[in-house]
KEVEXPA-696066 format. One record per residue (C-alpha): y, z negated, x negated; residue in one letter. Coordinates in pm, whole numbers, plus 50000, padded with zeros to 5 digits. Layout:
YZXa
...
END
This chain:
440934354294296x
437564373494343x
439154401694246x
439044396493888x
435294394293928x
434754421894138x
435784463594133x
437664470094482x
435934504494634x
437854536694602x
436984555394859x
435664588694799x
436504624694993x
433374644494887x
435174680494865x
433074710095042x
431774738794775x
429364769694789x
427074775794596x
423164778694547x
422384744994454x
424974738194802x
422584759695014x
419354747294817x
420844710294946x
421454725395340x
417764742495390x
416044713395211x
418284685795481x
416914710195699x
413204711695646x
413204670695591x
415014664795888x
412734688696117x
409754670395946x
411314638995965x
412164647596374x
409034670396486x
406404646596292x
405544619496564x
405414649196826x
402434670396630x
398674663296875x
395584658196660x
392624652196887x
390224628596770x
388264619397110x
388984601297401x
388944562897272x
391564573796992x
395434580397041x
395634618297017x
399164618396804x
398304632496443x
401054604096294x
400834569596399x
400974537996285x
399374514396519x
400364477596477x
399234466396790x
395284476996665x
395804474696309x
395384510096259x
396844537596075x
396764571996181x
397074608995957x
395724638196080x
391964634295992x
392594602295775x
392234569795955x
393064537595766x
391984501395920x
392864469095842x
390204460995585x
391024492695460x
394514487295265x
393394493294942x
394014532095057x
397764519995094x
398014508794761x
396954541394612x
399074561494856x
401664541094652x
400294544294325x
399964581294362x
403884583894474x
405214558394197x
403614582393956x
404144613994114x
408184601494139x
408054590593761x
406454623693671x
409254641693841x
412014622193711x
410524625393328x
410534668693364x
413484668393594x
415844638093623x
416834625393925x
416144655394173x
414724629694393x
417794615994454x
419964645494440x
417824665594739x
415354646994887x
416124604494916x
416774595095283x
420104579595181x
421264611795044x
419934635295334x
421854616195614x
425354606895376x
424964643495385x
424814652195688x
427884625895742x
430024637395539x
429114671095727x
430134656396059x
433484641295913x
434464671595739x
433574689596104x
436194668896296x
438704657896012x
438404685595804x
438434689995396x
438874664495124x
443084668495117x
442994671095516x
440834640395544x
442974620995244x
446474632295449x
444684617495777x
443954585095655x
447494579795552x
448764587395928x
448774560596222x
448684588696547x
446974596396819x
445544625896649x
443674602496356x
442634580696648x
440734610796861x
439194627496540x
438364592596389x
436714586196694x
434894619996750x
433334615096394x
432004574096480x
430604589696813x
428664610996646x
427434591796366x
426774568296593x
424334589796823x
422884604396504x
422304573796408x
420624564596759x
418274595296750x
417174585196357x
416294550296535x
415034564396782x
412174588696606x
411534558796366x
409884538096620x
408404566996720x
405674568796474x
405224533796596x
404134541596948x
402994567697194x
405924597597124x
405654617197425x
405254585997659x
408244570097527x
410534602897548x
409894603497893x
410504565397990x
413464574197789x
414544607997995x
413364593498310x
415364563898254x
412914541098306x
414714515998068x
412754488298231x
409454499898098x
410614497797732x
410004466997530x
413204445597420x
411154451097062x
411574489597094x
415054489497155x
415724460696941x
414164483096661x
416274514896791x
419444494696769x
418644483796404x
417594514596245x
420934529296429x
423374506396257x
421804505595967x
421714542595914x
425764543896088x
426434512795816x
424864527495504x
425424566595557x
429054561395706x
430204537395517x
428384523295178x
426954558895051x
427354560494711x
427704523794670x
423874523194768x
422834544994469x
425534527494193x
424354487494330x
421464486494592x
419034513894453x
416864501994146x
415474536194084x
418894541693914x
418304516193674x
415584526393532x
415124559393537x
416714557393197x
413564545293046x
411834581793175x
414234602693022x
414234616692633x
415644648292519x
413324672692708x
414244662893061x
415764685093215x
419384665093359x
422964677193458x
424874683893140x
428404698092988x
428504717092732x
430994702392526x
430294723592262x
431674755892477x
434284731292685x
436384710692452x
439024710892371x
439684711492716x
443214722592868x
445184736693179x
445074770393201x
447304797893359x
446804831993459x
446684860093194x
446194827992962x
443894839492634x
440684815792602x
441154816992195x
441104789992001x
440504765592263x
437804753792522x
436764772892840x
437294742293059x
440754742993248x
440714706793346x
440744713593689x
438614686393815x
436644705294073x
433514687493923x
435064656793970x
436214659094385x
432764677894496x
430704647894349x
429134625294638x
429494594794379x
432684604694247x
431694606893871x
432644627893622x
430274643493454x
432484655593189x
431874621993001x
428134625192956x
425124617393179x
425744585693396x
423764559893599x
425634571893946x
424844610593852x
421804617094155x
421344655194009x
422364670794296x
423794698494123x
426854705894348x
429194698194011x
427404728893841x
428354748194182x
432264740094163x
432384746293801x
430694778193822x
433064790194075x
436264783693854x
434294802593588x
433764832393789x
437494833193905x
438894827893522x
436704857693415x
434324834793185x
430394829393195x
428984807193408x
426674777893281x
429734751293134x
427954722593381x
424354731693421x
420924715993426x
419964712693060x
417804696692830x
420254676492534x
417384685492295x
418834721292356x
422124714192416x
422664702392072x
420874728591934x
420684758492136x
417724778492005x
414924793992232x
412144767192109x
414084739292219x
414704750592571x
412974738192846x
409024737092864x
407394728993192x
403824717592980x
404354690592801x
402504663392667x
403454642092968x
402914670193169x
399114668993100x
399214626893136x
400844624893467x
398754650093592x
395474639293513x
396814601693621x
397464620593975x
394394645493968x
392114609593934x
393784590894192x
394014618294450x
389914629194362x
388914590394353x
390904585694708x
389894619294850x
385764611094789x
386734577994904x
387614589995187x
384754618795278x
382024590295212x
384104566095426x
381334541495642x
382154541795953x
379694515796028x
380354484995853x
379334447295891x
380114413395718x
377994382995775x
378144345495706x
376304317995757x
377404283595956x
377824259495705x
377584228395982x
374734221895993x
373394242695710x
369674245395861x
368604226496200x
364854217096209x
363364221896537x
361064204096769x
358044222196651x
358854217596276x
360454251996225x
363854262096058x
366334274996185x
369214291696053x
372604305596202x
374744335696109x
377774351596229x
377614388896237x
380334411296231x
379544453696320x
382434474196323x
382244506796501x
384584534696337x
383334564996552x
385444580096828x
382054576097049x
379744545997170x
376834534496963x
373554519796988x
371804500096740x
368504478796672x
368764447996456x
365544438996286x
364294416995973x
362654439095674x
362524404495404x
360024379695518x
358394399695786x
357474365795922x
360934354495990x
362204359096349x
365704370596453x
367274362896801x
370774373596885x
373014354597120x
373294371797490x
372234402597305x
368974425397293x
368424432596957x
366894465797022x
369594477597207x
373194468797056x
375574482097264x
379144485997033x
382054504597215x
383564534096999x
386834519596751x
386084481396838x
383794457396650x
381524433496789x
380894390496686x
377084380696722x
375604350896692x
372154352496494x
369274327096472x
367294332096230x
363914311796206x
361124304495976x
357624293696153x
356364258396066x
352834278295931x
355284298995676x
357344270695560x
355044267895301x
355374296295147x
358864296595068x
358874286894725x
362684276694684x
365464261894859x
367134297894918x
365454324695084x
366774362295100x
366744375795377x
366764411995456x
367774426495780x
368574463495926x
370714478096152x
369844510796302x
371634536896463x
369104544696729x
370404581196806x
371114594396444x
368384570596258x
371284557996002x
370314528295879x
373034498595753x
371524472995477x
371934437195552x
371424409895327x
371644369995362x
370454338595239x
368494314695397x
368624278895330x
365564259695403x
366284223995274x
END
């Protein structure tokens, strides 16, 4: 019954080519992988009350670390343009170039990549691996099991590094080596274990269905293009009519493609790009790589599948090629060159001192024995440094008002380096001076003063007095 509503998978055997946009695919897995691996392992030292691993993201302490950038809590706005600045970097990508995201450097195509690599290893090529599946021996069951092995420690070690960047690297590697299983959180290897299966579940087995139904970026990325990106095409124009061909066979009168499909079985989402530009198509290029091949061997000119602008497609002349600058060239880039300079002074004139304070609103004022008021605040002084500091606390606005801090000297505020620190401040107004407040709200100005480098932090209140 459901299967008039829904599209049964055909399962795809991805066939192996060579090529340069093959190798371009094999060094850039490489590199992302090795960054991807090596990352959580790289030592930044920032002091000794500060983890000394350059990446880290530090749930426990609310605390993010990279390289010299530190991002707190408070701090998440920095998040948000760490996202802005990669939505629009992506978008201005995908506008010049298509989908190269997808086709070299998404996660989900990097390890289906590497997958397929491992299957084609131990079962080999697409026609070995489609005669294989139609067996029942003991030779489908050792190489079917080789291949799940593997994926399935691959998919271990990608769990593995992920949680990683989560906690100490080299301390867990060892508990890990050492076997010293008992020191390990059920969290970390509940983590480990669902990383793993999701990477064995999605790279294994869904693949391509992630891109054609999971992925969104596929859905819009229409709405980027126009007729100066630059996307896979086929040049109908040289191609059609299209026809098998046979050796010593003349290429007059007819098109140069020989129907041979290579373009079709080398395609990780099983397309064929023959029929236009299509939502599945991830621009990885290895189409233009098995097409070019048949060229060479048929004696005609490469370029039938190639990356292509249709502006220029449909009318080849030099003006309409290609162009790099662009009119969104200049928008995207000034979008990105005033998010990363706004972010990047942001960041150099970071505090690294910084308090809050509110007042108890229960009572709002107490009047004391003597006839003074008295007010009480809740101070908050966060310490950013890498080192201890001491501060003074004093009032600047009334110079008759007195301050008192809770178990605390105010001229010597101890604050431990990467922590922050709750007071408890009284602040009162002397029965003679009562007077001379003039309305019900008094401002009060206080501040705080680094006692070794003379910084001084503002502070300002309000004081009710009836």
């Amino acid at each position: 019954m459901l299967e008039k509503f829904f599209i049964a998978r055909k399962k795809l055997y991805p066939q192996n080519v060579k090529g340069r946009f093959r190798k371009l695919k094999s060094r850039l897995n490489l590199l992302f992988l090795s960054i991807y691996c090596f990352s959580p392992f790289i030592r930044f030292e920032r002091g000794p009350s500060a983890p000394n691993q350059a990446i880290l993201i530090d749930i426990t302490n609310s605390k993010i670390y990279f390289f010299f950038i530190e991002i707190w809590a408070q701090e998440v706005f920095y998040l948000a343009g760490i996202l802005i600045l990669s939505a629009v970097a992506l978008f201005f990508v995908t506008s010049l170039f298509g989908r190269v995201w997808c086709g070299y450097s998404c996660p989900q195509t990097v390890w289906t990549d590497i997958f397929i690599a491992i299957e084609r290893f131990f079962q080999g090529d697409r026609n070995d691996r489609i005669l294989l599946d139609r067996k029942s021996n003991f030779k489908k069951f050792y190489k079917k099991t080789l291949t799940h092995l593997s994926w399935i420690i691959i998919s271990l070690i990608t769990g593995l590094v992920f949680v990683n960047y989560f906690n100490d690297s080299l301390s867990l590697i060892k508990k890990i080596v050492n076997f010293n299983f008992n020191e390990i959180s059920l969290k970390i290897i509940g983590w480990i274990s669902g990383i793993g299966f999701m990477t064995y579940l999605m790279a294994g087995f869904a693949r391509e269905q992630v891109c054609n139904y999971m992925c969104p970026y596929a859905r819009f990325q229409s709405v980027m293009f126009d007729d100066n990106t630059l996307i896979i095409s086929y040049d109908k124009k040289r191609g059609e009519d299209r026809a098998k061909w046979h050796r010593g066979e003349s290429f007059e009168n007819r098109g140069h493609c020989i129907d041979c499909k290579q373009c079709v079985v080398v395609c990780p989402t099983g397309i064929d790009i023959r029929n236009g530009l299509q939502m599945e198509c991830i621009a990885c290029g290895l189409c233009i790589d098995a097409c070019d091949e048949v060229m060479h061997k048929v004696g005609l000119p490469k370029g039938l599948i190639r990356y292509e602008t249709l502006s220029h497609l449909l009318d080849p002349i030099p003006q309409k090629k290609f162009r790099f600058l662009q009119a969104r060239t200049f928008y995207y880039s000034a979008i990105l060159i005033l998010v990363s300079t706004f972010m990047l002074i942001s960041l150099i004139h970071k505090p690294q001192i910084e308090t809050s304070i509110f007042q108890e609103r229960n009572p709002l004022f107490i009047t004391m024995s003597d006839g003074s008021i008295r007010n009480v605040y809740n101070l908050k002084i966060i310490n950013k440094n890498h080192e201890n500091k001491q501060f003074s606390l004093s009032i600047t606005n009334p110079n008759f008002a007195e301050i008192k801090i809770s178990n605390h000297d105010k001229n010597n505020l101890t604050i431990p380096a990467e922590t922050a620190l709750d007071l408890k401040i009284f602040i009162t107004i002397p029965v003679q001076k009562i007077n001379e407040i003039t309305e019900d709200q008094l401002l009060i100005e206080m501040i705080l003063e680094d006692l070794e480098t003379k910084k001084v932090e503002k502070i300002s209140t309000l004081f009710i007095g009836q």
